[in-house]
BALOBA-1460 file (C-alpha; in Angstrom, 3 decimals):
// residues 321
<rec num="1" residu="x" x="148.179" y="80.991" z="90.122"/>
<rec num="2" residu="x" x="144.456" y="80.824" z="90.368"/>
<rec num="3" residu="x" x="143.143" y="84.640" z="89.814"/>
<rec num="4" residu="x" x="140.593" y="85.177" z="92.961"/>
<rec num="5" residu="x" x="136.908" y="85.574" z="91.093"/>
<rec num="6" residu="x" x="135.876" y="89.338" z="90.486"/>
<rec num="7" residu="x" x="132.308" y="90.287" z="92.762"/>
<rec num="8" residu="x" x="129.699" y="90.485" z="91.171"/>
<rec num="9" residu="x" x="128.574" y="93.634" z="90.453"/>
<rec num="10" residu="x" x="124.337" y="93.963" z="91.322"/>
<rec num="11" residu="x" x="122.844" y="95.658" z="88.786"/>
<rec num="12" residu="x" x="120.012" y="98.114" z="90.349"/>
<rec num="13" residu="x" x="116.632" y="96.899" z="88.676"/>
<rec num="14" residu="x" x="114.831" y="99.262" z="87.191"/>
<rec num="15" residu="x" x="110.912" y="99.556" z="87.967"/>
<rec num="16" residu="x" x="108.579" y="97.381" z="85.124"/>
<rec num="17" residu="x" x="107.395" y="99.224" z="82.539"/>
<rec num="18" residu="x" x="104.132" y="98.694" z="83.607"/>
<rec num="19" residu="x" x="104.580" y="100.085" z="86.759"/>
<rec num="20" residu="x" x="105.410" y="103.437" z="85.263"/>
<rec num="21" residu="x" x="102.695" y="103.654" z="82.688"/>
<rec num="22" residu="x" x="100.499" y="103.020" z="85.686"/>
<rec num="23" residu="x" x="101.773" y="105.652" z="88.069"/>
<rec num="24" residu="x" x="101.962" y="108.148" z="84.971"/>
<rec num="25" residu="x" x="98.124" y="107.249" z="84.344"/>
<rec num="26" residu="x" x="97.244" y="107.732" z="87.994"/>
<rec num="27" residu="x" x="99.050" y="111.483" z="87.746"/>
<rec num="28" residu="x" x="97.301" y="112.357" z="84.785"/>
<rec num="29" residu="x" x="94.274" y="111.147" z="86.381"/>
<rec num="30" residu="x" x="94.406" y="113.317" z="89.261"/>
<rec num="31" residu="x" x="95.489" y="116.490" z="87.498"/>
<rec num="32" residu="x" x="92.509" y="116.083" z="84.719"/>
<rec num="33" residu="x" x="90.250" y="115.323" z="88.240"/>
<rec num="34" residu="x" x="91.686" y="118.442" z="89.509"/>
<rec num="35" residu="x" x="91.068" y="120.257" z="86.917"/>
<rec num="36" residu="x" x="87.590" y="119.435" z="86.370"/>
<rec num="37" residu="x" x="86.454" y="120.071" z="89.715"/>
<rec num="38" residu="x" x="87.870" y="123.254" z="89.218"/>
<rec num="39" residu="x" x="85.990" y="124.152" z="86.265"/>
<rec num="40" residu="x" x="82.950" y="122.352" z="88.041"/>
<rec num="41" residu="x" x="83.279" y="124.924" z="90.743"/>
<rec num="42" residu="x" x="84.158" y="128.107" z="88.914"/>
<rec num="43" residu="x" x="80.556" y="126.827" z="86.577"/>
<rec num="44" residu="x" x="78.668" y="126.320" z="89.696"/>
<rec num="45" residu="x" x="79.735" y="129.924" z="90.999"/>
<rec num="46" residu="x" x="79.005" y="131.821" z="87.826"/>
<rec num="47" residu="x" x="75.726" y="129.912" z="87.668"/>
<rec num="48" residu="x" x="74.868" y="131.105" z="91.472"/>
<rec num="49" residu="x" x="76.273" y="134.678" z="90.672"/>
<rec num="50" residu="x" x="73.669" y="137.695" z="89.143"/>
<rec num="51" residu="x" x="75.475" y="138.399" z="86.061"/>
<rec num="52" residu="x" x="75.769" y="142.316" z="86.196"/>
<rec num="53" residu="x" x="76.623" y="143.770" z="82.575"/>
<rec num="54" residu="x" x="75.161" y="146.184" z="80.384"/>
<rec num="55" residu="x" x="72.966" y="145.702" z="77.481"/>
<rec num="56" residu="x" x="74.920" y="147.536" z="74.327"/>
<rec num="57" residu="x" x="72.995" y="150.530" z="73.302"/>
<rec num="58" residu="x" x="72.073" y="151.392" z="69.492"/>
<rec num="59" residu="x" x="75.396" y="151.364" z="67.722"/>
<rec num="60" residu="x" x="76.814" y="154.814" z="67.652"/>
<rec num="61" residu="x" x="79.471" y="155.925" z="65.018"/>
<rec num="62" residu="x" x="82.477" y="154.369" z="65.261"/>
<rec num="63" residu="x" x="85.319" y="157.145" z="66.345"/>
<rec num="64" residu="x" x="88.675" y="154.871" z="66.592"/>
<rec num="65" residu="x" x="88.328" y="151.584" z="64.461"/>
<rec num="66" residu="x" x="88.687" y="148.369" z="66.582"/>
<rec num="67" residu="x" x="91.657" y="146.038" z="65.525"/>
<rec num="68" residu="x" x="91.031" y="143.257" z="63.319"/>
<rec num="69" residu="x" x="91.470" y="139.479" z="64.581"/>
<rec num="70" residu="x" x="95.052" y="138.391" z="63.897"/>
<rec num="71" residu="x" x="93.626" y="135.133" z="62.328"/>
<rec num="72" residu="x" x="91.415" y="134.581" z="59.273"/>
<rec num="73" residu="x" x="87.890" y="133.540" z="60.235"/>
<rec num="74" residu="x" x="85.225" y="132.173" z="57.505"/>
<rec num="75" residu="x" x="82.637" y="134.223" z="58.300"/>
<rec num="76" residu="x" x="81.738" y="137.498" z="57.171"/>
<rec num="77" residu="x" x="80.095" y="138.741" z="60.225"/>
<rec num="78" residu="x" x="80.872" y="138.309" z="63.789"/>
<rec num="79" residu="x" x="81.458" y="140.869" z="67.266"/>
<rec num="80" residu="x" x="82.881" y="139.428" z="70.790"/>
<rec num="81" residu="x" x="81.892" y="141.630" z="73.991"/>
<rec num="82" residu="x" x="83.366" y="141.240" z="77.795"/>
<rec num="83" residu="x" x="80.249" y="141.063" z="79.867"/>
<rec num="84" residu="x" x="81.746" y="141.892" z="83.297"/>
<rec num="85" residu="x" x="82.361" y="145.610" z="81.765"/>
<rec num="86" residu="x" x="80.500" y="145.739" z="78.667"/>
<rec num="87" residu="x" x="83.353" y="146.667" z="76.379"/>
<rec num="88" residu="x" x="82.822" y="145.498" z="72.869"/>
<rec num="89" residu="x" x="86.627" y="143.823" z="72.358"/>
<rec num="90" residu="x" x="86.183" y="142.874" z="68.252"/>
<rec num="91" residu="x" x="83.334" y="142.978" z="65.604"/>
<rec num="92" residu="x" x="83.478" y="142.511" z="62.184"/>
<rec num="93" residu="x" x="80.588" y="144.148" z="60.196"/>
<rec num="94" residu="x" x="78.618" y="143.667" z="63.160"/>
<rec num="95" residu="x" x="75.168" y="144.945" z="61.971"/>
<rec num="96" residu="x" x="75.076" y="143.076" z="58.145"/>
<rec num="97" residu="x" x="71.626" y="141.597" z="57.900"/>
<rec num="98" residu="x" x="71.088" y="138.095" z="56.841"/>
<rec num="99" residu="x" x="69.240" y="135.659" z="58.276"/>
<rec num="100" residu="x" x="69.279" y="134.067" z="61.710"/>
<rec num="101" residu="x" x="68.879" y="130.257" z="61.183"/>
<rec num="102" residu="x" x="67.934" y="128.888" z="64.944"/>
<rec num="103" residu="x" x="69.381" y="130.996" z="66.609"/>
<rec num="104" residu="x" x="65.970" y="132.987" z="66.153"/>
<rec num="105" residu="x" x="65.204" y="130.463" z="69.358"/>
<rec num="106" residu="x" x="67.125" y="132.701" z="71.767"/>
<rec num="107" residu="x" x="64.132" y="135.145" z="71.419"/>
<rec num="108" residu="x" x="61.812" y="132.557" z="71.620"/>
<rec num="109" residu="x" x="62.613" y="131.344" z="74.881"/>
<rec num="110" residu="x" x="63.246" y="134.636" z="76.243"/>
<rec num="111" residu="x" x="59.576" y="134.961" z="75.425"/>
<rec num="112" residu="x" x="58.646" y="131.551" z="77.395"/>
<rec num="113" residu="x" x="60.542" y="132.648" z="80.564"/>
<rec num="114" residu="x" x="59.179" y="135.676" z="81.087"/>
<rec num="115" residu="x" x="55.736" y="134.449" z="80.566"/>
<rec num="116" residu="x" x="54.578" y="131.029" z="81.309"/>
<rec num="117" residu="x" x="55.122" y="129.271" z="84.211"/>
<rec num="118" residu="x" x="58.037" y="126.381" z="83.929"/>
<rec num="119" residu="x" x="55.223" y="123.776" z="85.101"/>
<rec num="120" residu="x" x="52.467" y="124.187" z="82.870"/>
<rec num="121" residu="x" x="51.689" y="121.353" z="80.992"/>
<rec num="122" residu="x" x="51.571" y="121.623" z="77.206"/>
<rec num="123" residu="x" x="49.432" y="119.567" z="74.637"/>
<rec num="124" residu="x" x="51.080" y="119.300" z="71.777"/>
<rec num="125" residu="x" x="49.199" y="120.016" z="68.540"/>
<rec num="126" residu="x" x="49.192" y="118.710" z="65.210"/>
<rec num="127" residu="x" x="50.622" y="121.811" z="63.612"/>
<rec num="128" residu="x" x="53.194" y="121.789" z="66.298"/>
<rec num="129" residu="x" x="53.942" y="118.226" z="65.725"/>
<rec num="130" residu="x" x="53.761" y="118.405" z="61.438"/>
<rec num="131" residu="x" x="56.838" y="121.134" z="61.466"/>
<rec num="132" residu="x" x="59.467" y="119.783" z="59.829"/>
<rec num="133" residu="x" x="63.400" y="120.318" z="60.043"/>
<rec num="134" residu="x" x="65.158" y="119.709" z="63.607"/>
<rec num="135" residu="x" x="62.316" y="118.103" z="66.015"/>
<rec num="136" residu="x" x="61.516" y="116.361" z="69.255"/>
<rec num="137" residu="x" x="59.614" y="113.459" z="67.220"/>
<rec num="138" residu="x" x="56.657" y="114.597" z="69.010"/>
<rec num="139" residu="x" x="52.861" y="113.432" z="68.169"/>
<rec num="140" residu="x" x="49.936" y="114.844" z="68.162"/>
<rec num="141" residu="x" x="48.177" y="114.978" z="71.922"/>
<rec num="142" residu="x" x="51.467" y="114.415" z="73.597"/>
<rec num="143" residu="x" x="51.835" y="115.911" z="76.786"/>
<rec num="144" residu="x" x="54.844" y="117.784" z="78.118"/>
<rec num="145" residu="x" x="56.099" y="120.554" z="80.743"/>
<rec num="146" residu="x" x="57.360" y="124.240" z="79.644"/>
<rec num="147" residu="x" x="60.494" y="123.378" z="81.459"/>
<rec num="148" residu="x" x="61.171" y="119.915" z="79.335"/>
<rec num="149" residu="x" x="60.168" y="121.537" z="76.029"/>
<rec num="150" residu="x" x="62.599" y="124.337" z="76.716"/>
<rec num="151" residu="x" x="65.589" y="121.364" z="76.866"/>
<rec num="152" residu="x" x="63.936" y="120.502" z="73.342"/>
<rec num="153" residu="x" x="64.228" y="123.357" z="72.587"/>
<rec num="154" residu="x" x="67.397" y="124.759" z="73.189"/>
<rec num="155" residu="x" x="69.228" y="121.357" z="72.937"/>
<rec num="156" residu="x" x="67.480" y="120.063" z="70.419"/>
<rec num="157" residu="x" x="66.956" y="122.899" z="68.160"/>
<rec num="158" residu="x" x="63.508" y="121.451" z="67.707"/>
<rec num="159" residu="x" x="61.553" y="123.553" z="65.639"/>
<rec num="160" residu="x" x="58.171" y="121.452" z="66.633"/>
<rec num="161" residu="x" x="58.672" y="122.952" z="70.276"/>
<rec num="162" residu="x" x="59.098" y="126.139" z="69.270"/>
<rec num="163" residu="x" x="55.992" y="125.953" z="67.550"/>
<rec num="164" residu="x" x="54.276" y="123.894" z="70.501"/>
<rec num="165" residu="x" x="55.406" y="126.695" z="72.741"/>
<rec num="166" residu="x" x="54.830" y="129.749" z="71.516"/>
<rec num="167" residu="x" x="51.223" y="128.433" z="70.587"/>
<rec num="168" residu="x" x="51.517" y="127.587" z="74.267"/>
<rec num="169" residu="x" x="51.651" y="131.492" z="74.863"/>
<rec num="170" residu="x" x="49.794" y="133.160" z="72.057"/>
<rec num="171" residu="x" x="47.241" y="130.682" z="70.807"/>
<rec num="172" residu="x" x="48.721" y="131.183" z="67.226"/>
<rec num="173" residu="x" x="52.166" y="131.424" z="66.166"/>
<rec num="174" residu="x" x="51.218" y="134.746" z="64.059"/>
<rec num="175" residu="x" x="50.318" y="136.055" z="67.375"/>
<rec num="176" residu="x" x="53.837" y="135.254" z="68.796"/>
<rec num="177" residu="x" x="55.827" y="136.803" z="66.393"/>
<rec num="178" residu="x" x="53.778" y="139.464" z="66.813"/>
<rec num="179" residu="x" x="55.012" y="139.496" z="70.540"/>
<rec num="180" residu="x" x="58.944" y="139.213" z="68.935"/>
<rec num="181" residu="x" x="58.787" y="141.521" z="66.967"/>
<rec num="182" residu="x" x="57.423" y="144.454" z="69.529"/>
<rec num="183" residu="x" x="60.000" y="142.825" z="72.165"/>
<rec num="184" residu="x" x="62.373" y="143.528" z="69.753"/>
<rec num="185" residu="x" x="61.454" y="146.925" z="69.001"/>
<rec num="186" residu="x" x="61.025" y="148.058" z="72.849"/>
<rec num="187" residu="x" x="64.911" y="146.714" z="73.146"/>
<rec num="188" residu="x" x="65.960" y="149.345" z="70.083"/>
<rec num="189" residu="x" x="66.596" y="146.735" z="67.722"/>
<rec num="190" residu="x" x="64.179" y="148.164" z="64.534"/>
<rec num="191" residu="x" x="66.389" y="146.313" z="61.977"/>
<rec num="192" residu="x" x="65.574" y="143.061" z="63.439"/>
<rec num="193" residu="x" x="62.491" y="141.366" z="62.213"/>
<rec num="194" residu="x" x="61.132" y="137.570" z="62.749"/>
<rec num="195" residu="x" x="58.858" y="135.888" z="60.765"/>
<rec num="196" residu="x" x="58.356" y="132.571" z="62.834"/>
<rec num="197" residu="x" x="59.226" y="131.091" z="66.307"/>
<rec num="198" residu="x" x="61.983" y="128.325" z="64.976"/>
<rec num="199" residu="x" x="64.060" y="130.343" z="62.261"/>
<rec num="200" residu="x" x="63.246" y="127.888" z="59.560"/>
<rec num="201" residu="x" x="61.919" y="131.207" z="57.064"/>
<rec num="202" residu="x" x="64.906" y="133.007" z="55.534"/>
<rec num="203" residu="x" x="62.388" y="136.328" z="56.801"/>
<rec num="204" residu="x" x="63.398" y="135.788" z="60.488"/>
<rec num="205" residu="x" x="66.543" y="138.522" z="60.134"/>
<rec num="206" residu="x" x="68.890" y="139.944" z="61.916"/>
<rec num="207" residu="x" x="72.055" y="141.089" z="62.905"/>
<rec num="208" residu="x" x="75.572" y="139.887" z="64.599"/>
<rec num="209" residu="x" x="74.653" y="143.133" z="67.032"/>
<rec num="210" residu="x" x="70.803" y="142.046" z="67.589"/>
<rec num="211" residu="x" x="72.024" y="138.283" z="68.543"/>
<rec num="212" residu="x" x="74.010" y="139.774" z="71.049"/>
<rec num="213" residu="x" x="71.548" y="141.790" z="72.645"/>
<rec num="214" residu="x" x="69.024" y="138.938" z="73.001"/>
<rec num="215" residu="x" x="71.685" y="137.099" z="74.006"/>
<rec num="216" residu="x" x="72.664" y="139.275" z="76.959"/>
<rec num="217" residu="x" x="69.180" y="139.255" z="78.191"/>
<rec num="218" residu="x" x="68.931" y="135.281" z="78.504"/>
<rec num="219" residu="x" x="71.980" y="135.268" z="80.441"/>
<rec num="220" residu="x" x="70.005" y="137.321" z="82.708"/>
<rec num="221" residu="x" x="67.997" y="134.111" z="83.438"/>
<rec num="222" residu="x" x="69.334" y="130.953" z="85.724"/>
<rec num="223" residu="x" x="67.355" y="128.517" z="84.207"/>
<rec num="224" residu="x" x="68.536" y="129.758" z="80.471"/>
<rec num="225" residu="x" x="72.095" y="130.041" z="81.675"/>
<rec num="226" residu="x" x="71.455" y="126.344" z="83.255"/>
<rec num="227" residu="x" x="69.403" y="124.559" z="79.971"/>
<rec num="228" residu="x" x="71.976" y="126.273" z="77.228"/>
<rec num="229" residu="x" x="74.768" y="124.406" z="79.457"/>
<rec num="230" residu="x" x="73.349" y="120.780" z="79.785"/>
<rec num="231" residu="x" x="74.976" y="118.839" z="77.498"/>
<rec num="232" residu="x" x="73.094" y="115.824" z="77.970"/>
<rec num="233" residu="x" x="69.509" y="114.867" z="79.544"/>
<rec num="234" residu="x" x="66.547" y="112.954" z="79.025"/>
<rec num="235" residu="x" x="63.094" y="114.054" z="78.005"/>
<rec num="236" residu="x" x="59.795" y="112.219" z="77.731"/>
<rec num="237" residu="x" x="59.474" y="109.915" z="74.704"/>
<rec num="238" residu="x" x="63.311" y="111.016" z="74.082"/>
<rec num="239" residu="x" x="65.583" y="108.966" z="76.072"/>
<rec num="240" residu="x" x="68.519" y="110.735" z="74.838"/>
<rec num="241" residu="x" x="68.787" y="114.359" z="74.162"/>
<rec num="242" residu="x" x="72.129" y="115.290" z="73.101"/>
<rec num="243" residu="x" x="73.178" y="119.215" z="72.581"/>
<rec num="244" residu="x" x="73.610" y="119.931" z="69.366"/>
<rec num="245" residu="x" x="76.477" y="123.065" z="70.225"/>
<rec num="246" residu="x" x="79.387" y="121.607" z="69.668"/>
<rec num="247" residu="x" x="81.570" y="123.606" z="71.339"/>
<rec num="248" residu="x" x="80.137" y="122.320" z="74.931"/>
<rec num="249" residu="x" x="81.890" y="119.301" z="74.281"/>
<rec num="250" residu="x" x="85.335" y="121.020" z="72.899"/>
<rec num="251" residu="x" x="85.448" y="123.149" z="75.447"/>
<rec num="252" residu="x" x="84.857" y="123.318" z="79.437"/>
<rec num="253" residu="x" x="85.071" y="126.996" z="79.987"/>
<rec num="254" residu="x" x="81.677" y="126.975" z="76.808"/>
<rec num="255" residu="x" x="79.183" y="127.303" z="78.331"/>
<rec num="256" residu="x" x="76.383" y="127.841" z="75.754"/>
<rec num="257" residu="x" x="74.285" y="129.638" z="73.740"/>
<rec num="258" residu="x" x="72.603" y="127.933" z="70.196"/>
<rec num="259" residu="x" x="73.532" y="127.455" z="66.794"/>
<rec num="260" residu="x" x="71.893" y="127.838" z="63.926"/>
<rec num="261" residu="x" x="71.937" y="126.497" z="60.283"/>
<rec num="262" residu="x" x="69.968" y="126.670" z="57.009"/>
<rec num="263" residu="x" x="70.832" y="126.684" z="53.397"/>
<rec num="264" residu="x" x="70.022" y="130.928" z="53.234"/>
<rec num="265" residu="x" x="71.623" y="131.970" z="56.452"/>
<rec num="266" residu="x" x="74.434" y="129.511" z="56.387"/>
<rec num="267" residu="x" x="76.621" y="128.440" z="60.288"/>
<rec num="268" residu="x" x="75.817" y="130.730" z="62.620"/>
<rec num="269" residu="x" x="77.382" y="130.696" z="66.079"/>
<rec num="270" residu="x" x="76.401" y="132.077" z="69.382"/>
<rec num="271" residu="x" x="78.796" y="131.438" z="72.094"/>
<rec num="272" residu="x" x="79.618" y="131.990" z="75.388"/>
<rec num="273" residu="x" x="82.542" y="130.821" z="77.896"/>
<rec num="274" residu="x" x="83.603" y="131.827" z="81.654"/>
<rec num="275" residu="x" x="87.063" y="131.521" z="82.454"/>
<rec num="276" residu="x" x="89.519" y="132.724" z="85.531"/>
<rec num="277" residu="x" x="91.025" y="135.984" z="84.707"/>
<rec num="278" residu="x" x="93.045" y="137.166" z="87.806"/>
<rec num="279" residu="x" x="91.460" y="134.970" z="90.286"/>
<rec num="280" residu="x" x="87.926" y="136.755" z="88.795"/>
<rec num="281" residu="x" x="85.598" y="135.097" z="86.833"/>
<rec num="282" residu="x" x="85.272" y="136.599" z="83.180"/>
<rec num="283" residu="x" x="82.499" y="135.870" z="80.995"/>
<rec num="284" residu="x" x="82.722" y="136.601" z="76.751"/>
<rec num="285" residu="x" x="79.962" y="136.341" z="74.787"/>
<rec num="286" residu="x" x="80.895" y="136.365" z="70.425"/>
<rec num="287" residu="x" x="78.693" y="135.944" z="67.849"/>
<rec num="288" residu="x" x="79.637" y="134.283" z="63.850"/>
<rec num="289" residu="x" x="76.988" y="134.432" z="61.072"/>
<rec num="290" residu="x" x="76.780" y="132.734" z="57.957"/>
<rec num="291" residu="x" x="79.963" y="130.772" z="57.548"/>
<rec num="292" residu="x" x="79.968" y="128.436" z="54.598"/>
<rec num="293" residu="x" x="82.150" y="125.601" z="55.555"/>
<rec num="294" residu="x" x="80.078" y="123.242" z="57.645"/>
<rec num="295" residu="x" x="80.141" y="123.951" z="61.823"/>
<rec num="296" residu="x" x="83.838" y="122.171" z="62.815"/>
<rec num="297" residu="x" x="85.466" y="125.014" z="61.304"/>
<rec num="298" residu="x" x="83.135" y="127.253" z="62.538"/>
<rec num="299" residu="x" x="83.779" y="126.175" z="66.186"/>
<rec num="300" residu="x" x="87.664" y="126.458" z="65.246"/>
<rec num="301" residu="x" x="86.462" y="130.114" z="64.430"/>
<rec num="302" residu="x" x="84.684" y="130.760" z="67.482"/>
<rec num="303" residu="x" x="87.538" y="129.090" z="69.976"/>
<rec num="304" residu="x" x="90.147" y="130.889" z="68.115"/>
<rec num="305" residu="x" x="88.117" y="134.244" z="68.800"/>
<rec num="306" residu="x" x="87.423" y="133.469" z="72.904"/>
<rec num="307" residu="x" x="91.337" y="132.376" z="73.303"/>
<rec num="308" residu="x" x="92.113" y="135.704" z="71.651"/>
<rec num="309" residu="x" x="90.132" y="137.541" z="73.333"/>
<rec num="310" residu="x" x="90.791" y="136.006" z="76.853"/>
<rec num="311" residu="x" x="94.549" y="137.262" z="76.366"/>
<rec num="312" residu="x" x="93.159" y="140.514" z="75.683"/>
<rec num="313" residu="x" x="91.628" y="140.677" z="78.966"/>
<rec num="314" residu="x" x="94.411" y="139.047" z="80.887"/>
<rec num="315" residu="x" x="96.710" y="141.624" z="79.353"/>
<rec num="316" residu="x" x="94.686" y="144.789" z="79.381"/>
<rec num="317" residu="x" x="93.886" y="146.293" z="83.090"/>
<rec num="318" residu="x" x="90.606" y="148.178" z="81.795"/>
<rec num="319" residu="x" x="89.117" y="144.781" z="80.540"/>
<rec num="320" residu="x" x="89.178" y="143.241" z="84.315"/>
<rec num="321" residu="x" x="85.931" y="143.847" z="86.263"/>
């Protein structure tokens, strides 16, 4: 007897491989879209937004020790403040003197903001265009705005523009340092002493505590907040101008300040970063001086130091603003 055949059983096709990578691309896509619009808009509104903190007085005795970091860090000098509430949250032999490398160029602009108009057109001198280290590649007779020397500047780390500016201002750099070093004074800061616009003499020196205080005062400024951020732009006989902080490019929530290296003062850090705490913007600004091992691991440092002391704020009530 002839056995009736058995029906075929229709195996349910699976979608192509292809088909999934694709559709897991195009979610990824979207949520990394998301997300940077996001941090586009929570940027845009902290750039809009007067920053309202308080500049840290003289440093007063310490009653209650504040905890140490609960990671190593390779550097022997660092502090971290909240700047919606001016609590200091972590420093680490914050007022050790050494010296400040290029990050001697956050007083330096400072200077130029508050005294020469963004338009004015600078000539660019053959002293300014002879100083060696970092530089804009600029020549003698060149002619550029205070606005696009300040991207040199800042992004750059070029040491002629700090010389092109602050001869700009004074007429002679020895004249501008002049006008540092008083600034600094009438700010409280008598241990901090400069010796040149661009940081390149071991003599400019100062403290973990003095970077922050200069510090606190750019971020006063839109245009500072708004040059320190730019990763990327283009300049006049520079087609390319890349930031040389790392940690913009690590990092969305960075969102500045300068870095600074030489063989005396060693990696020194100044960094910022604004993240959502609470459905409130939060802004931290930390400073690390004179690490040894090269800037990757001082960024590690520095990122380390924000995340930790984002969770402080998220955790502690008082920290909120």
């Amino acid at each position: 007897m002839l056995s009736s055949p058995r029906p075929r059983i229709r195996k349910k096709s699976s979608p192509p491989l292809g088909a999934i990578l694709v559709i897991a691309l195009l979610l990824v896509s979207a949520y990394v879209s998301h997300q940077h619009r996001a941090r586009a808009e929570a940027y845009q509104h902290w750039l809009a937004t007067p920053i309202a903190f308080k500049v840290p007085s003289l440093p007063k005795p310490i009653v209650k020790p504040l905890p140490p970091l609960p990671f190593p860090i390779g550097e022997p000098s660092g502090i971290l403040w909240n700047l919606n509430n001016g609590q200091l949250l972590w420093s680490l032999h914050p007022h050790q003197v050494g010296p400040l490398a290029s990050t001697t160029k956050l007083m330096t602009i400072y200077l130029i903001l508050h005294h020469l108009p963004l338009s004015q057109t600078v000539v660019i001198s053959p002293t300014a265009a002879g100083t060696g280290g970092s530089d804009m590649r600029m020549a003698p007779g060149q002619q550029f705005t205070v606005h696009q020397l300040l991207y040199g500047l800042m992004l750059r780390s070029a040491n002629d523009t700090s010389v092109a500016l602050a001869q700009a201002l004074s007429g002679h750099t020895a004249n501008f340092v002049g006008l540092m070093n008083q600034t600094a004074k009438t700010w409280g800061l008598r241990g901090l002493s400069f010796a040149d616009p661009d940081g390149l003499s071991p003599l400019s020196r100062g403290t973990a505590w003095d970077l922050s205080v200069i510090a606190m005062q750019d971020l006063r400024n839109p245009v500072f907040r708004q040059i320190v951020a730019t990763k990327l732009t283009s300049l006049p006989h520079n087609p390319v101008v890349r930031n040389l902080n790392g940690l913009l490019f690590q990092d969305p929530s960075v969102i500045g300040l300068k870095t600074g290296w030489t063989t005396q003062a060693g990696f020194n850090v100044v960094f910022a970063a604004t993240r959502t705490v609470h459905g409130k913007p939060v802004t931290l600004l930390g400073i690390i001086m004179h690490g040894q091992q090269g800037f990757p691991p001082a960024y590690h440092d520095a990122e380390q130091i924000l995340n930790w002391g984002f969770a402080q704020v998220t955790t502690r009530a008082e920290n909120l603003p």
